[in-house]
Steps between C-alpha positions, in 0.01 A plus 500: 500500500793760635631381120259597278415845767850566407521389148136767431665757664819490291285500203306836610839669548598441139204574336618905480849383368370298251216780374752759536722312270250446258427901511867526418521375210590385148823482591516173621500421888761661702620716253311848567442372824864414600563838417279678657577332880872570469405844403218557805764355715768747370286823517370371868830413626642845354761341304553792228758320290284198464204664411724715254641182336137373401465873339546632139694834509376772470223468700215759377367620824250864454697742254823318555716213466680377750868317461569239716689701726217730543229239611751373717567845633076538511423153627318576761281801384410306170398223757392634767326319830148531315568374159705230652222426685273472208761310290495197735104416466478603140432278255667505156273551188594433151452778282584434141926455474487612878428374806368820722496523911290815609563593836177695574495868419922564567649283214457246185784228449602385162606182461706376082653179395840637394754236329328221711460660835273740602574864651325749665478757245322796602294674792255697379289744757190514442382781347773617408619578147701201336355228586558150293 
């Protein structure tokens, strides 16, 4: 009986991974998703180099474009406390060669397959001029 309790409640647990990994998608499993936990690990864990290593340079963020050295320099007003926040519950959406993250009102995250990897590619503020 403690078994099968045991066994059902396993099975509940997964059900999100395996529907968020279907939402993911075309990609093939892990790919996208793989991705996108090292990167919600980097951002939350503050590691700036890591996050700028899964980036494509320059960075179009508002009227500007940053260099690497410049997000690194920015890290932490780019991502601040709130969109950090909001970048660990979001949910990745495919939107035609991108995948997007929106982070409520404070930010939009866009997501390319570059050369067989993919890289976070813009931030684009909501209403704000530029966007993708």
């Amino acid at each position: 009986m403690q078994r099968v309790v045991l066994a059902t409640l396993v099975l509940i647990a997964m059900t999100p991974i395996a529907i968020s990994a279907q939402t993911i998608g075309e990609h093939g499993p892990g790919d996208f998703a793989s991705f996108w936990a090292r990167f919600k690990t980097a951002v939350a864990a503050g590691d700036k180099k890591a996050v700028a290593s899964m980036m494509k340079f320059p960075l179009p963020y508002e009227s500007d474009e940053l260099s690497e050295r410049e997000f690194i320099k920015d890290f932490n007003d780019i991502l601040d406390s709130r969109v950090k926040r909001r970048l660990q519950r979001a949910i990745p959406v495919k939107d035609g060669k991108y995948y997007k993250v929106t982070c409520g009102p404070y930010a939009i995250f866009w997501f390319e397959k570059i050369g067989g990897e993919f890289k976070f590619v813009e931030i684009s503020i909501p209403g704000f001029e530029g966007e993708v």
